[in-house]
C-alpha positions in Angstrom: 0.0 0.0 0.0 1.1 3.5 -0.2 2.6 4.6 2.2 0.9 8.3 1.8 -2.3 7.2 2.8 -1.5 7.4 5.8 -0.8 10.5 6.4 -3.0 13.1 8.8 -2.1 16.9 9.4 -1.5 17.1 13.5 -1.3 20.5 15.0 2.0 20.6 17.5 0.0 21.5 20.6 -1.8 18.3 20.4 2.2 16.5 21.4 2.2 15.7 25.0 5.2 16.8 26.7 4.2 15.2 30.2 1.7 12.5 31.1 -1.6 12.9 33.0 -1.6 13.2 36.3 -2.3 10.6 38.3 -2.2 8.4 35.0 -5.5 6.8 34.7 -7.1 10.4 34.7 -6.1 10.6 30.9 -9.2 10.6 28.3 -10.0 7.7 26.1 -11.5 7.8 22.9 -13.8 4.7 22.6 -14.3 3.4 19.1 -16.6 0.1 19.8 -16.9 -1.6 16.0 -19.8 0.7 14.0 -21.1 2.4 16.8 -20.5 6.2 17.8 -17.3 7.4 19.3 -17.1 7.8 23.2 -15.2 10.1 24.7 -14.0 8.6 28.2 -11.5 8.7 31.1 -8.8 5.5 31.5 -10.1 5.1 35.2 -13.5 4.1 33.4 -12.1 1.2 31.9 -13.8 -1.4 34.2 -16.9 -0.4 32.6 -16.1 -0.6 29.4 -15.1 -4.5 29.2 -16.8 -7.6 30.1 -16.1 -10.3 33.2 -13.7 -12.9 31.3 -11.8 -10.8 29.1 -8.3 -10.7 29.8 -5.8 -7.6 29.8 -2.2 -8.9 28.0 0.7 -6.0 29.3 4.4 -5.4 28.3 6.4 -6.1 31.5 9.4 -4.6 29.8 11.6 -2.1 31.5 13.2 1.2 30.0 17.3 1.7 30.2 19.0 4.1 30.2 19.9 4.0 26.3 21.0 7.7 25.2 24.1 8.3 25.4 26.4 11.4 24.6 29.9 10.7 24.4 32.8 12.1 21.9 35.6 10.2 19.3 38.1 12.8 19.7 36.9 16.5 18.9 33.4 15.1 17.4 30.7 15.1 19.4 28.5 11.4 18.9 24.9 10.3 20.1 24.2 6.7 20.4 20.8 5.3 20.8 20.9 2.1 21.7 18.7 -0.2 20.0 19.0 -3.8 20.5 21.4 -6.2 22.6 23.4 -8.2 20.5 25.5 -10.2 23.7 26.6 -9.2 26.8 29.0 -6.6 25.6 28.0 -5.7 22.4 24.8 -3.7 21.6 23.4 -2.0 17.9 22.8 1.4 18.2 21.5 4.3 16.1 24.4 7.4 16.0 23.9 10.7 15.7 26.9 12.4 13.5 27.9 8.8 12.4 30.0 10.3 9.5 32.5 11.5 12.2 32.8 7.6 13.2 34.7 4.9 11.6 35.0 1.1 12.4 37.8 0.3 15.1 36.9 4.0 16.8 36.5 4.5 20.6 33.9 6.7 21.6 34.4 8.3 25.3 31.2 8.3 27.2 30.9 9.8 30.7 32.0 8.4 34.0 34.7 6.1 32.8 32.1 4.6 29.9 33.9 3.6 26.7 33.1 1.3 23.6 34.3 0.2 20.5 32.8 1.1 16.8 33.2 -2.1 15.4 30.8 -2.2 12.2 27.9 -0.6 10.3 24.8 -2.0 9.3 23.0 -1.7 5.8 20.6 0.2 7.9 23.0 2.9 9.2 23.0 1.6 12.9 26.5 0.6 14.6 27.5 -2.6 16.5 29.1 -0.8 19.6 31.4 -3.1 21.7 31.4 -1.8 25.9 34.7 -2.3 27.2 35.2 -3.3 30.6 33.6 -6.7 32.8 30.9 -5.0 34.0 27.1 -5.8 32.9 26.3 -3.0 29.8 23.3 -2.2 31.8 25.7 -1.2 35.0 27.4 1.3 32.9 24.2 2.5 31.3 23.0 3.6 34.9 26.2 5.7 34.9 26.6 6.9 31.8 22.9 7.0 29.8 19.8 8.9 29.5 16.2 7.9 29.5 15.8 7.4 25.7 12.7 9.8 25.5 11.1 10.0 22.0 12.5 12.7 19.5 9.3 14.4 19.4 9.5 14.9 23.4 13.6 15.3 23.7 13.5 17.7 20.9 11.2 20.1 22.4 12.6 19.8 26.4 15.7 18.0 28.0 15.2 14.8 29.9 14.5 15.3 33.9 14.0 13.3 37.0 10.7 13.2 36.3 10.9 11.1 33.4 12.6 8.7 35.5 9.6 7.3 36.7 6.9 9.0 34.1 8.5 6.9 31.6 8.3 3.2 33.4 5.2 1.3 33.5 4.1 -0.1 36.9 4.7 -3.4 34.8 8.4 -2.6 34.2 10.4 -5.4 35.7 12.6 -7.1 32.9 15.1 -4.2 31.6 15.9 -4.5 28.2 13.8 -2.1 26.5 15.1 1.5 24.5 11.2 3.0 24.3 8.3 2.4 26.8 5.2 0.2 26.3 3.4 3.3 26.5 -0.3 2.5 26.7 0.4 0.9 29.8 1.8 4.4 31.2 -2.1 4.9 32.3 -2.3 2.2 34.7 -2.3 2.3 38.3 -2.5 0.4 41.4 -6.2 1.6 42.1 -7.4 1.1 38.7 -5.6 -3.0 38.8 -8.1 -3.1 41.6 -10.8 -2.3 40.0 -10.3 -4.5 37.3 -9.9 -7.7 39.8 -13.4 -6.2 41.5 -14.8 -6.2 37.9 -13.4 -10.1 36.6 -11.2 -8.5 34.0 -8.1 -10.5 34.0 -4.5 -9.7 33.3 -1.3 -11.6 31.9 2.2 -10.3 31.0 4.4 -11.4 28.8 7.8 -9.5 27.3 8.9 -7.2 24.1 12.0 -5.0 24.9 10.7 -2.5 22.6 14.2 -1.1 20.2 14.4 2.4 19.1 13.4 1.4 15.4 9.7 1.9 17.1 10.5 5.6 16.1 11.4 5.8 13.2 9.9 6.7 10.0 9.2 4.8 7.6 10.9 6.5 4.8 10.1 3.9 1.5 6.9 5.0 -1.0 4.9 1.7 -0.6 4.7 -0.7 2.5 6.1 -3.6 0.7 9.2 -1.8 0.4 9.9 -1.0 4.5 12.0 -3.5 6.5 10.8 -3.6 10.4 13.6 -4.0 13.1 13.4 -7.0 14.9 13.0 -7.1 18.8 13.6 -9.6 21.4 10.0 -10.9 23.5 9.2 -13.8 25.0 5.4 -15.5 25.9 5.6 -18.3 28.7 3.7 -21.6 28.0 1.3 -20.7 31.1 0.3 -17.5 30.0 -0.7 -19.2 26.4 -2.5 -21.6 27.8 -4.0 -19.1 30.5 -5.3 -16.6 27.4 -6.1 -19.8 25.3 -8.6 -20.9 28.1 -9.7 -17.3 28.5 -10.7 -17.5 24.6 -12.4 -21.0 24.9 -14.4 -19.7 27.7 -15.3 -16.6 25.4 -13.9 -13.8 27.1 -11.7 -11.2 24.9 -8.0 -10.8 25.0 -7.4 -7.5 24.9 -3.7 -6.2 24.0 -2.5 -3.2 25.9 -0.2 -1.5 23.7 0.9 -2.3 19.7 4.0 -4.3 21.9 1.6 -6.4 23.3 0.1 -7.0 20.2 2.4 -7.8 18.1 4.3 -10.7 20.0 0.4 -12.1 20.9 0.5 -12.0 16.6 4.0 -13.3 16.4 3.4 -16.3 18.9 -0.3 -17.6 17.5 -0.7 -20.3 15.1 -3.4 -20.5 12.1 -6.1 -21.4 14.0 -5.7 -18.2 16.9 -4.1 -20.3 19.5 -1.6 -18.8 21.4 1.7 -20.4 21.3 5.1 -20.3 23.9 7.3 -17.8 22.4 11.1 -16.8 22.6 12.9 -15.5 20.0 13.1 -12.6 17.8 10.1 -10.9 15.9 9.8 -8.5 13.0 6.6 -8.8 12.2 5.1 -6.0 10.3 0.9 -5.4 10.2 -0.9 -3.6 8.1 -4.3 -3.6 6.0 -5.2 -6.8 5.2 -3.7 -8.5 7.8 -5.8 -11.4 9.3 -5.4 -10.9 13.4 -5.2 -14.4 14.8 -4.9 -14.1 18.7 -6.4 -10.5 19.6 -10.0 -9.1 19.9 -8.8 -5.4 21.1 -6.1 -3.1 21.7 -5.7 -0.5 23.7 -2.9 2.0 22.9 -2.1 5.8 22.7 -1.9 7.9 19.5 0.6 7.6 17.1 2.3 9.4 14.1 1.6 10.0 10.9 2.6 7.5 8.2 4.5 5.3 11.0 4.0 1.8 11.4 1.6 1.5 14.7 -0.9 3.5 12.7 -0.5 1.2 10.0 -1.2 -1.2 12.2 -4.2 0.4 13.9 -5.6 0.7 10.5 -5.2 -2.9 9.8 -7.4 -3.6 13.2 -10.0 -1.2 12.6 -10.0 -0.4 8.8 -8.2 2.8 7.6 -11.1 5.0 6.8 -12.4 4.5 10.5 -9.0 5.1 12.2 -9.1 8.1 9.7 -12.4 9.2 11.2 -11.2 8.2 15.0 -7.6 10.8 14.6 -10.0 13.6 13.4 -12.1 13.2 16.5 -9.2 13.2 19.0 -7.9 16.0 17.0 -11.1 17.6 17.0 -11.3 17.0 20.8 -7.7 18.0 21.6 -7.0 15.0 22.7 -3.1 14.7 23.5 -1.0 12.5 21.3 2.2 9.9 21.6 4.3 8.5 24.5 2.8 10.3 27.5 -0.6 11.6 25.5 -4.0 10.4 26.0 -5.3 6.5 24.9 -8.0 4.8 23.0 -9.8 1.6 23.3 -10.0 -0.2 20.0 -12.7 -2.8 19.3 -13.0 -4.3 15.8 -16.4 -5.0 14.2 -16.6 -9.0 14.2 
């Protein structure tokens, strides 16, 4: 398809530059198969599903994965966007033509590693010197990675330590946050248990290539980054009984989603998972293991509105941006959410 259509005009106020406070006082936008648009509040979300379904999250945890360092008098920014071993991670640079392979790029506090190749796709295979875990000298030397459409309008602050975590976050590994889960607190877990709504986690470390654009004419021609995520055999047979017993499984966050996608078979069940994934959704796709999503706004012509537009047909996510535009709702990482519910 081209890639073009879809494109929307969004006005820069509607970028969110902090989250809601407390989280699950953001709005939600409501599109329920055919029937009108509802404009709601996260906290309202035990209404809004059905005793059975089940609530699938991203317990993936954010490092530290900016860095600013130097290779002599250049200045270089590394993102880092996927682990390749213990000591060696790729990573997106920022003035990459000042680096060459075998360079050392000086990071603070003591932080050092080794340019050792360049991909077709322009990222770097960064070797950390040193015996201590990557993710150690990350706490010492990195950033939160904030999206570029945040970081470029306001540094990175202590707030963002904790405004950019889920209260999922326990396996560290991800470079972006999960972000639909952002809106989730203890109070409203609570009220789902009080309501039968169920939950399950399961694991993407989510890679940087979540921001980019995608930059080719026709979505046959854009290759997808692959990312790490793992799906225990419990919690497949836990949301494959859920199914069975006709509640909904209901992914929180395009993450969530696609691994659930990744790990089902032909006929929707949910298989163990643990490996890589690249998968890449968009119109026409036939969803096997999912029967909702609920997730934040997302850029133009980007992937995760591809993929929103594969779940709810692109003329109706068309009609559901110009509502939340209309409605100033706020967009991206720490914006407001909606609650997507195919026609079936």
């Amino acid at each position: 398809m081209r890639v073009d259509l879809f494109d929307f005009e969004l006005p820069p106020e509607r970028i969110a530059l902090r989250p809601a406070r407390p989280r699950d006082s953001a709005r939600m936008l409501v599109a329920d198969g055919e029937q009108p648009f509802e404009d709601r509040i996260v906290s309202e979300l035990p209404n809004l599903l059905r005793p059975g379904d089940v609530l699938v999250f991203n317990d993936t945890r954010v490092i530290p994965a900016q860095l600013e360092g130097r290779r002599g008098d250049a200045r270089i920014g590394a993102t880092l966007h996927k682990r390749i071993d213990l000591r060696r991670w790729q990573a997106f640079i920022r003035n990459a033509k000042r680096l060459h392979e075998g360079d050392t790029i000086q990071f603070p506090n003591d932080v050092s590693a080794t340019a050792e190749s360049r991909a077709q796709d322009g990222s770097w295979t960064l070797h950390f010197a040193g015996e201590e875990p990557v993710e150690v000298l990350l706490e010492r030397a990195g950033q939160m990675p904030l999206p570029p459409y945040i970081a470029g309008k306001r540094a990175t602050d202590e707030a963002d330590q904790s405004d950019y975590q889920t209260i999922f976050a326990e396996k560290k590994g991800a470079v972006a946050a999960p972000t639909a889960a952002l809106h989730f607190t203890t109070e409203l877990l609570a009220a789902l248990d009080r309501a039968g709504i169920g939950r399950e986690t399961l694991t993407l470390h989510v890679g940087a290539g979540t921001f980019l654009p995608v930059k080719a004419d026709d979505t046959a021609d854009h290759q997808m980054h692959s990312e790490w995520g793992v799906i225990g055999q419990e919690t497949a047979e836990r949301l494959n009984a859920a199914r069975a017993a006709g509640g909904r499984v209901i992914a929180v966050g395009t993450t969530s989603l696609r691994l659930l996608e990744s790990a089902a078979d032909e006929s929707g069940e949910i298989q163990p998972f643990e490996r890589d994934t690249a998968i890449f959704i968009t119109p026409g796709y036939r969803f096997r293991a999912v029967d909702g999503l609920m997730t934040n706004f997302h850029l133009p012509k980007s992937t995760l509105f591809m993929l929103v537009s594969a779940l709810m047909g692109l003329e109706r996510m068309k009609a559901v941006y110009a509502h939340a535009i209309e409605n100033a709702y706020r967009f991206y990482s720490y914006g407001d959410s909606s609650l997507l519910l195919p026609r079936k």
